[in-house]
N, CA, C and O of each residue as an XYZ file, in Angstrom:
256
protein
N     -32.334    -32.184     -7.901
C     -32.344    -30.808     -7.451
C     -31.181    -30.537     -6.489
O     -30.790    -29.375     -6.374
N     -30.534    -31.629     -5.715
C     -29.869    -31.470     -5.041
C     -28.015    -31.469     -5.475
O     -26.944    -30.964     -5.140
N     -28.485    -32.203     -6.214
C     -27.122    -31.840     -6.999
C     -27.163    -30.845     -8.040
O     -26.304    -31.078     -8.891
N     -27.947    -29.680     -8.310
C     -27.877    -28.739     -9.138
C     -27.866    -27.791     -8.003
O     -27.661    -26.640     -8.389
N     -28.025    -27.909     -6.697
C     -27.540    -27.015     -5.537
C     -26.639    -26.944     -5.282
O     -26.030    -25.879     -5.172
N     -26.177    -28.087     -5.080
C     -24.722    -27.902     -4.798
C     -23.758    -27.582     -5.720
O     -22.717    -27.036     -5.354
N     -24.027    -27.922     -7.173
C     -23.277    -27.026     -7.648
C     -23.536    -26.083     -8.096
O     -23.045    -25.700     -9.158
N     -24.395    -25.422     -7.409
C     -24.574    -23.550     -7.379
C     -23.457    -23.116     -6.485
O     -22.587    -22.272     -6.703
N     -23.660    -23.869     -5.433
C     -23.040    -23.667     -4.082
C     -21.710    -23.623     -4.217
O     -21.137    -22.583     -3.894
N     -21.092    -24.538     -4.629
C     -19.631    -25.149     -5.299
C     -18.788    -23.832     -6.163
O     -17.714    -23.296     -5.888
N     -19.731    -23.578     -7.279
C     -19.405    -22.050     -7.963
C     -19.332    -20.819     -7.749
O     -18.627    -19.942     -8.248
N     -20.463    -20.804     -6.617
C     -20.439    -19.428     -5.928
C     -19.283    -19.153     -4.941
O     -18.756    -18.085     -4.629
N     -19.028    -20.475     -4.521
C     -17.584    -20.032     -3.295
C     -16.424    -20.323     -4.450
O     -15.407    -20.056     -3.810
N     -16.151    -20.564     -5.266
C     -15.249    -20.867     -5.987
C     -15.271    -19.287     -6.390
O     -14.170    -18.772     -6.194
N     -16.068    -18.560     -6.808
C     -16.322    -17.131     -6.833
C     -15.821    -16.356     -5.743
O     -14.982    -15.456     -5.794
N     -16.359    -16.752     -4.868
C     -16.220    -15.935     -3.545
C     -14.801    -16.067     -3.317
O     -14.280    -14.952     -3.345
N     -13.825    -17.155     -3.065
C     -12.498    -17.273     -3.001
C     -11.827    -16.452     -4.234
O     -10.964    -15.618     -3.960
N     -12.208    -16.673     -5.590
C     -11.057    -16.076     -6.264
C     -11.533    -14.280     -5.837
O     -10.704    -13.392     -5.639
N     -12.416    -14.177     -5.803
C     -12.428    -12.622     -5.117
C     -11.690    -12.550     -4.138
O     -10.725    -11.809     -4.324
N     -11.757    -13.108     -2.979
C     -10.921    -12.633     -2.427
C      -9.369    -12.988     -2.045
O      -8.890    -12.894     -0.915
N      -8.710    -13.403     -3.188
C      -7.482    -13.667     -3.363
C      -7.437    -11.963     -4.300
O      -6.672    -11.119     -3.832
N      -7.972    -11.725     -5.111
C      -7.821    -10.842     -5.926
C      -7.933     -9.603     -4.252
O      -6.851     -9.179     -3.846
N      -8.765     -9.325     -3.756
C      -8.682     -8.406     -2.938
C      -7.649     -8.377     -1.727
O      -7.516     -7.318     -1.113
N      -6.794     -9.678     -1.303
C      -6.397     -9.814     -0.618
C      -4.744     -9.027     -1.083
O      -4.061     -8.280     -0.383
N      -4.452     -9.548     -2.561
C      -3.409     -8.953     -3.524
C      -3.269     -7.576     -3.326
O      -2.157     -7.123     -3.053
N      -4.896     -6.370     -3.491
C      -5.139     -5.152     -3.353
C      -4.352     -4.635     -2.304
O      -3.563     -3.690     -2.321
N      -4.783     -5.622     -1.109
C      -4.575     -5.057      0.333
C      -2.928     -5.262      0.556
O      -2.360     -4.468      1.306
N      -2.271     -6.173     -0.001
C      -0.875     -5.769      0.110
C      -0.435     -4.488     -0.772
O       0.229     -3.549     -0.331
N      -0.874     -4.598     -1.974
C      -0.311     -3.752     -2.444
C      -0.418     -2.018     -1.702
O       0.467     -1.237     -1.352
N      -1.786     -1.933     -1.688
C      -1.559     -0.709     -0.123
C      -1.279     -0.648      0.749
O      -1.367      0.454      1.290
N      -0.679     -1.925      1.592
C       0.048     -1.837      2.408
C       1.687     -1.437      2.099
O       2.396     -0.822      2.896
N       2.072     -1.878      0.896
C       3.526     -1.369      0.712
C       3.067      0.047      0.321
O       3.987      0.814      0.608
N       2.091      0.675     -0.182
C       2.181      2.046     -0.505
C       1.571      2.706      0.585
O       1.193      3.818      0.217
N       1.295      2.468      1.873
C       1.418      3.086      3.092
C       2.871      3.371      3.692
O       3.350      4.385      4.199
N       3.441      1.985      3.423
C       4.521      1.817      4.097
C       5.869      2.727      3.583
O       6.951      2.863      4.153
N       5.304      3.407      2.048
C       6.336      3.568      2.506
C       6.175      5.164      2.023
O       7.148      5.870      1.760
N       4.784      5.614      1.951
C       4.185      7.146      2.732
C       4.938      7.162      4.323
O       5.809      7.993      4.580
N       4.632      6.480      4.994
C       4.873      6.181      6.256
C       6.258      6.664      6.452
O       6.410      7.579      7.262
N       7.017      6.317      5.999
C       8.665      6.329      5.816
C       8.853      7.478      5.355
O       9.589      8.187      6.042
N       8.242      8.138      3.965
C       8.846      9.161      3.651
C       8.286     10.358      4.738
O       8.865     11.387      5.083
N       7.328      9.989      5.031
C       6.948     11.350      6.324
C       7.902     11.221      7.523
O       8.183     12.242      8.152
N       8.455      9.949      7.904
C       9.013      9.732      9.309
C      11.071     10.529      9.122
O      11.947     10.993      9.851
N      10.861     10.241      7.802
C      12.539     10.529      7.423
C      11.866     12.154      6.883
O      12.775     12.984      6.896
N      11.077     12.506      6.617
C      10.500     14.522      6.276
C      10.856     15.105      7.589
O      11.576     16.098      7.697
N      10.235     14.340      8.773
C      10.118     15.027     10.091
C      11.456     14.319     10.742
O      11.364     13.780     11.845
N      12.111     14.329     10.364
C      13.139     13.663     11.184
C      14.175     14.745     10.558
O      15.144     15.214     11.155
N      13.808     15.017      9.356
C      15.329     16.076      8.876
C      15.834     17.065     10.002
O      15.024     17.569     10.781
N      17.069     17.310     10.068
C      17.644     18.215     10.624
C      17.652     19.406     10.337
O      17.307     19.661      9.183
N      18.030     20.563     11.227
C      17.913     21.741     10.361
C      18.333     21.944      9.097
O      17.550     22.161      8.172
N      19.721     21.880      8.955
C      20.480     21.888      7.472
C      19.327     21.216      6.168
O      18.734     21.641      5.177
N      19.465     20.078      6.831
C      18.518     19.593      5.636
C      17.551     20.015      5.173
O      17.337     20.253      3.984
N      16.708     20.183      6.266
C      15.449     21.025      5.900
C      15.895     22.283      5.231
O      15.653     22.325      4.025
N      16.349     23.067      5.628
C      16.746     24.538      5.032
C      17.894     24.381      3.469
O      18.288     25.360      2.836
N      18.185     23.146      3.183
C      18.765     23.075      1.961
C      19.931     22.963      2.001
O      20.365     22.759      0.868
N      21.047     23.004      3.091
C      22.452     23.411      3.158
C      23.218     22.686      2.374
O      23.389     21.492      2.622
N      23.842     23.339      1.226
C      25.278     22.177      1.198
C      26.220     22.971      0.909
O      26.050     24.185      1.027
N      27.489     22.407      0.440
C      28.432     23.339      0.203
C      28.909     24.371     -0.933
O      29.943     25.016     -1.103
N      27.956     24.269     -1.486
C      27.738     25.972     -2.378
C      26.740     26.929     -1.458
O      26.191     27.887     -2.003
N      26.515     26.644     -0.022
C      25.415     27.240     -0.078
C      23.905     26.688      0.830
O      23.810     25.640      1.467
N      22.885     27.689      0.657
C      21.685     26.892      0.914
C      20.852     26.859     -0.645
O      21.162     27.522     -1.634
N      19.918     26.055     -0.544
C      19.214     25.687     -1.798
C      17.894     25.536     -1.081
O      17.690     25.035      0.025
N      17.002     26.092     -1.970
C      15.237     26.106     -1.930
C      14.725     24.682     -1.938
O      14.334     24.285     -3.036
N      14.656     23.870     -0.960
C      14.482     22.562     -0.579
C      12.818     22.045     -0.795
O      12.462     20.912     -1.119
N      12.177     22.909     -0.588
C      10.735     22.845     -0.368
C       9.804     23.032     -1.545
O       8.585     22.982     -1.382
């Protein structure tokens, strides 16, 4: 009995680990897609007037 416990035991964390390698994968991958939300908001609010308002040299252009 005791060795049909343990390898319950044995399988279930062998379970439990590849889960969380698989979730651990998840969590980078939203971390680069924070990172780089993060960025595009920090370089949005960082534009200068011109930029924001479209300026170039034909002109201004509908930026938004």
């Amino acid at each position: 009995m005791q060795v049909a416990d343990a390898t319950s035991l044995v399988t279930a964390l062998r379970d439990v680990a590849s889960k969380v390698d698989a979730l651990t994968e998840e969590v980078r991958k939203e971390q680069v897609r924070c990172e780089t939300g993060w960025k595009w908001k920090r370089d949005h609010d960082n534009r200068n007037w011109v930029e924001k308002e479209g300026y170039s040299e034909g002109g201004f252009e509908d930026v938004e």
